[in-house]
N, C-alpha and C positions, 0 to 999 in steps of 0.2 A: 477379347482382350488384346489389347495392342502392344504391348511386352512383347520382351524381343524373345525366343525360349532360350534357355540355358540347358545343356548339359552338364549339369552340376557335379564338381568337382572338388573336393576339399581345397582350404584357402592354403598357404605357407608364407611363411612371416615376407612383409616385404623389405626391398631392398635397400639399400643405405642411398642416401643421396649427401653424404660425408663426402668431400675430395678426397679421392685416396691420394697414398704416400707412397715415396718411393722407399727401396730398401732401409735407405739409409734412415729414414723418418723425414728428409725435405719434402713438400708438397713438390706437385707434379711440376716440369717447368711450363711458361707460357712458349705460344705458340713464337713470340719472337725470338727467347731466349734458343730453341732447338736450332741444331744444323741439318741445313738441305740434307735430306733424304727422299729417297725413292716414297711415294703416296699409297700408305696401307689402302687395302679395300674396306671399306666404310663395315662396321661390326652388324649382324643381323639385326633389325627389329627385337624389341625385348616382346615374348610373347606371354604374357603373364598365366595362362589358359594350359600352355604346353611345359611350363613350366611348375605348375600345379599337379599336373599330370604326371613327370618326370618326378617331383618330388614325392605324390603317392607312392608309385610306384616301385622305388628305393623304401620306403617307409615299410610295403610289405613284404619286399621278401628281406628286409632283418628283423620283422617280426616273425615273418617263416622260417626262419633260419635259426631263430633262437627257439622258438617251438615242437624244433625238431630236435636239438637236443637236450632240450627237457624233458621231450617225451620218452625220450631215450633212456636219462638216467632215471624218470620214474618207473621206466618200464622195470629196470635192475631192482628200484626200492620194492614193488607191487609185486612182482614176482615170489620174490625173496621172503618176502612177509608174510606172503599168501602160505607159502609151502612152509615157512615154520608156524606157523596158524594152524595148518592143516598137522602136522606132527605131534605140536605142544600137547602137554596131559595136565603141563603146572597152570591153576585159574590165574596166580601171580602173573606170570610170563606173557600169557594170554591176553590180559587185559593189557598189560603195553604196548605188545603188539598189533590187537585192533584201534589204540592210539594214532601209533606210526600207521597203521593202512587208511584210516578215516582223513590222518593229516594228510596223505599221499596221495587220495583222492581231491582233497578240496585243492591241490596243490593243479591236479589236472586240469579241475574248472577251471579257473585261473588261464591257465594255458589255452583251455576253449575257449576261451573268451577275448584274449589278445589275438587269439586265430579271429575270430567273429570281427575283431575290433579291426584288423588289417584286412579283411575279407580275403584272407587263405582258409577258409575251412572246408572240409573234402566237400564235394556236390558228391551225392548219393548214387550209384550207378543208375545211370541216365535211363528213364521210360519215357512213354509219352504221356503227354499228360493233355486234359483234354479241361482246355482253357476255360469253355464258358461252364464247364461245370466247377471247375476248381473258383471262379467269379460267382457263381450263386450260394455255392461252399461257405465263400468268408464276408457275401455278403449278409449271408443267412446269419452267423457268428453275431457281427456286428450290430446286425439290429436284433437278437436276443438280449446284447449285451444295453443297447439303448433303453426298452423295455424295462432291465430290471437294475438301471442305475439307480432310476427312480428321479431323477431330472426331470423337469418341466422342459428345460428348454432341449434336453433332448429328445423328449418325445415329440416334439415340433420335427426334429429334420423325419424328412423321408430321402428315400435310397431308390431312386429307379434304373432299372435295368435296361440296358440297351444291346442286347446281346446279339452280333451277327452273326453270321455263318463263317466259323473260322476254323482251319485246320487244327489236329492238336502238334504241340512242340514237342521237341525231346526236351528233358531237363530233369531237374530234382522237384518233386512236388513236394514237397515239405517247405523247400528254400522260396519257391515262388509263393506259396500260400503267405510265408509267413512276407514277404514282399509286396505282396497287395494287402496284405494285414495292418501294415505300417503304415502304407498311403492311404488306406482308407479311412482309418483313425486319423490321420494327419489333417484329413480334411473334414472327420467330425469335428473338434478342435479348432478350427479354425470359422465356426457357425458359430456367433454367440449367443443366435437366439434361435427362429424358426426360421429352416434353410431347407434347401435341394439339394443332391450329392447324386449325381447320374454315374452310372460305370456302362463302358462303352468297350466294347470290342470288336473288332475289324482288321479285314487283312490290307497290309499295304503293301506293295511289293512284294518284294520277297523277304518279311516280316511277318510278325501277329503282333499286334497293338492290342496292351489293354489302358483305357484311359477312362480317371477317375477328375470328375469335374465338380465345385463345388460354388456354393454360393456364398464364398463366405468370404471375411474380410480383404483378403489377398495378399500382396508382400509387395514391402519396399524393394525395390534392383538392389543393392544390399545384402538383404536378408534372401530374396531370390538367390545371387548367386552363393550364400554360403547356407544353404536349405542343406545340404547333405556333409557338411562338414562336420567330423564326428564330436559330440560333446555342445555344438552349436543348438542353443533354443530361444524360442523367443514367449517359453512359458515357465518360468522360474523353476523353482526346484522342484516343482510335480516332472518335471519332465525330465528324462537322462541325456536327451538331445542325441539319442542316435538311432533312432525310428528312419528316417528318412537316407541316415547313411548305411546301415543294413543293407538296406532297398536295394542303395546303390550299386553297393558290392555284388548284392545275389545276382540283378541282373550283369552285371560287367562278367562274370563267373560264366554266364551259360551265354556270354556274345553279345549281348543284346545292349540296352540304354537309359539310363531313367531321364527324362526331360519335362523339364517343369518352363511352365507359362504362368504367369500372374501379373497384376497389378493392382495397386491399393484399392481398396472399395469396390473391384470387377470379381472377386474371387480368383481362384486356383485352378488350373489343368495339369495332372500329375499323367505323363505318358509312361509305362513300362512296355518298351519294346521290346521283341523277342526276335532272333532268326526263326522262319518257316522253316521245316523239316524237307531234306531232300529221302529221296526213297534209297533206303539201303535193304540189303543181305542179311538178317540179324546171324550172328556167330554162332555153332553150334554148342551145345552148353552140356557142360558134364549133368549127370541123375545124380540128384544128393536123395538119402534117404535118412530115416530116422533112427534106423537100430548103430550106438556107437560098439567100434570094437576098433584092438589092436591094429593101429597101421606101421606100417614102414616109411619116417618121414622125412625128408631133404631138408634141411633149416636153412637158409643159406642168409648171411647177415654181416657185414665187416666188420660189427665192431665188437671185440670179446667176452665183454662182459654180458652186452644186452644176448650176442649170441647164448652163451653159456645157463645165463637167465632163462630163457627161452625153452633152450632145453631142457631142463631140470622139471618146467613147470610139463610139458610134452611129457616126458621122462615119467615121472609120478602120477600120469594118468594111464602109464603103461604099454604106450608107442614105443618103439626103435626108433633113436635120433642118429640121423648123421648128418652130419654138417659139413660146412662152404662159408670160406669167409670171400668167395668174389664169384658173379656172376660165369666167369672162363673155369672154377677150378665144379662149379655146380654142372655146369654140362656136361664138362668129363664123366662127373658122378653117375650124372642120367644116361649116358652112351655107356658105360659100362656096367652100372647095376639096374637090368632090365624088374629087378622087386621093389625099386622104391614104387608109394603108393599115394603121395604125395607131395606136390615141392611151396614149402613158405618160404616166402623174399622177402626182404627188406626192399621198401621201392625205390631207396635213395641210395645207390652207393658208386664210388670208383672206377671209369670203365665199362662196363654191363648194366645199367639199371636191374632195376624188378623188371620191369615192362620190358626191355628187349631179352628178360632172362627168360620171361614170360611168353614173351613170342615165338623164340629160340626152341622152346621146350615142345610146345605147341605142333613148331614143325616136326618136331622130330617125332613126339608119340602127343596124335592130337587128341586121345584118352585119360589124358594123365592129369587130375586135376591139379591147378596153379592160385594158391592165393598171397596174396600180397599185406605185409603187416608193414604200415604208416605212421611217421610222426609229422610229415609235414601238412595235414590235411588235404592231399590230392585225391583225386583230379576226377575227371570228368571225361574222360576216355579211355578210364581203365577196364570196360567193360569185352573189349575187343578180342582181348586173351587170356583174364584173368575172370577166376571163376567166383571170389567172394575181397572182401578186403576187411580187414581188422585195423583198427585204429590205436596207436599207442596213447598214454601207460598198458596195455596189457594185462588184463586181468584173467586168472586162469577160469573164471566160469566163462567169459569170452572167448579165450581158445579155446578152449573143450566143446563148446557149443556149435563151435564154425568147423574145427575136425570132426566132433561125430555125425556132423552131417553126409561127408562119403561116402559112398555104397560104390563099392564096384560094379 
């Protein structure tokens, strides 16, 4: 395929090629009407690539940004309703109640899904994940699913495996499966009859390549470079046209690249690139065990209400809360009450993070376990010092679940 490859990048609207105006509403003057003046430096290159990029990039964190305070006030609705759920005796009450929490739920998705949609959603604490097995994984998936579509012309393609000898990656196996999940349907789909669909893995560099090649129609330069632009399809409404941009995100998430080659009538080469793992230290990690009991716990959170929430739902399952509204006033807490027996942060706040409250703590009693409750869907090196992460809205079988797990 002689295509050029692209690192596909969502498109943004293009540029006016209107004369602008000045203040006043006169068009610009010409160059004769201007008086001598010193000769500006000629304006950069318009980079229409870098500017796609910039414009993502703005795009997700005020979708992260509003996600996080949604998650925020869902946390206060889910809390609140849990714990008069758990109270109520009237069936009246009751039922409105699990109303408001089913609505407060669907209201979450939602939010999961504009996180998905901006590619901020937390990547999983990072393992390694061992590539050609997670490739026979979802190829195995794909051709079950060929099989019992019951298609003729899918039971023409075949799937060959081209599996090298490749290191495994750190990352999220869940986000990567579902990542080669996408290209690999992308490129059943793109067969319309009886085809080949090789999947290839190999080390480059200081990479791990997995590449899914297809024999199938291919793509207009066009269509090539808006492949991962979200909502973009070129197969009507069976499709949600964000297969492809998923992809994009999970790999941008864990370093790495998606790069697509094609051309009309030569078929597709979909590249998911990954950074090769360098050798570290792993951290040493608190013993969680299964019997739950009373702890003594640090809340620490800035903002009142969600604090307050928080506690109550802690509170009702029979822990001692004491709480921290900032990162400086939680430390003091931990240098002077040698009994607490837990510390939950908020990962986003003022000053101290979760994660330096996290590290902070670490130094000081590296027994003390540290977990971090999230609205923004991060991240991917919380693993370092923190011992578990809970995701907002907040559900009290979720904390209860990730505190009884403690064992001294």
């Amino acid at each position: 395929m002689s295509g050029p490859p692209y690192e596909i990048v969502p498109a943004v609207p293009k540029r006016s090629t209107r004369p602008r105006r000045s203040a006043r509403g006169a068009p610009p003057r010409r160059p004769s009407d201007a008086a001598p003046a010193v000769r500006e430096p000629a304006a950069p290159a318009y980079d229409p690539d870098a500017v796609r990029e910039d414009t993502q990039q703005a795009v997700a964190e005020l979708a992260s940004g509003a996600a996080h305070h949604l998650n925020n006030l869902l946390t206060i609705v889910v809390g609140r309703v849990q714990l008069l759920l758990r109270s109520s005796t009237d069936e009246r009450e009751r039922r409105s109640l699990a109303i408001v929490e089913r609505a407060s739920k669907d209201a979450a998705e939602v939010v999961r899904r504009l996180q998905q949609f901006a590619r901020t959603r937390r990547v999983a604490l990072p393992s390694m994940v061992d590539v050609n097995a997670l490739a026979e994984e979802v190829v195995g998936l794909v051709e079950a699913h060929l099989r019992s579509a019951g298609r003729a012309e899918d039971a023409a393609i075949e799937i060959e495996r081209r599996l090298g000898t490749v290191p495994a990656v750190r990352g999220d196996a869940d986000g990567l499966r579902e990542a080669l999940t996408s290209v690999l349907r992308n490129a059943v789909e793109a067969i319309p009859g009886r085809g080949v669909i090789a999947v290839t893995t190999t080390t480059e560099s200081r990479s791990v390549a997995i590449t899914v090649s297809d024999t199938g129609i291919g793509m207009s330069p066009e269509v090539r470079r808006r492949a991962a632009e979200p909502f973009f399809t070129t197969k009507g409404v069976k499709s949600t046209g964000l297969g492809l941009s998923v992809a994009y995100g999970i790999a941008r998430r864990h370093g790495g690249a998606l790069i697509v080659e094609s051309e009309p009538g030569r078929g597709t080469t979909i590249t998911l690139r990954l950074p090769a793992p360098f050798a570290t230290t792993p951290p040493e990690r608190v013993v969680f065990g299964d019997a739950a009991r009373a702890l003594r716990i640090l809340l620490v959170d800035d903002e009142s209400e969600v604090r307050a929430a928080l506690a109550a739902m802690l509170s009702a399952n029979g822990h001692t809360v004491v709480t921290a509204a900032s990162g400086d006033e939680a430390m003091a807490r931990v240098q002077a009450d040698p009994t607490v027996e837990l510390v939950l942060t908020d990962l986003v706040m003022p000053g101290m993070t979760g994660r330096d409250l996290a590290m902070a703590v670490k130094a000081l009693r590296p027994r003390l376990p540290v977990g971090i409750i999230t609205g923004w869907g991060e991240s991917d090196e919380l693993d370092a010092a923190v011992d578990f992460v809970i995701d907002k809205p907040v559900s009290l079988d979720a904390l209860n679940e990730a505190v009884a797990r403690i064992r001294r």
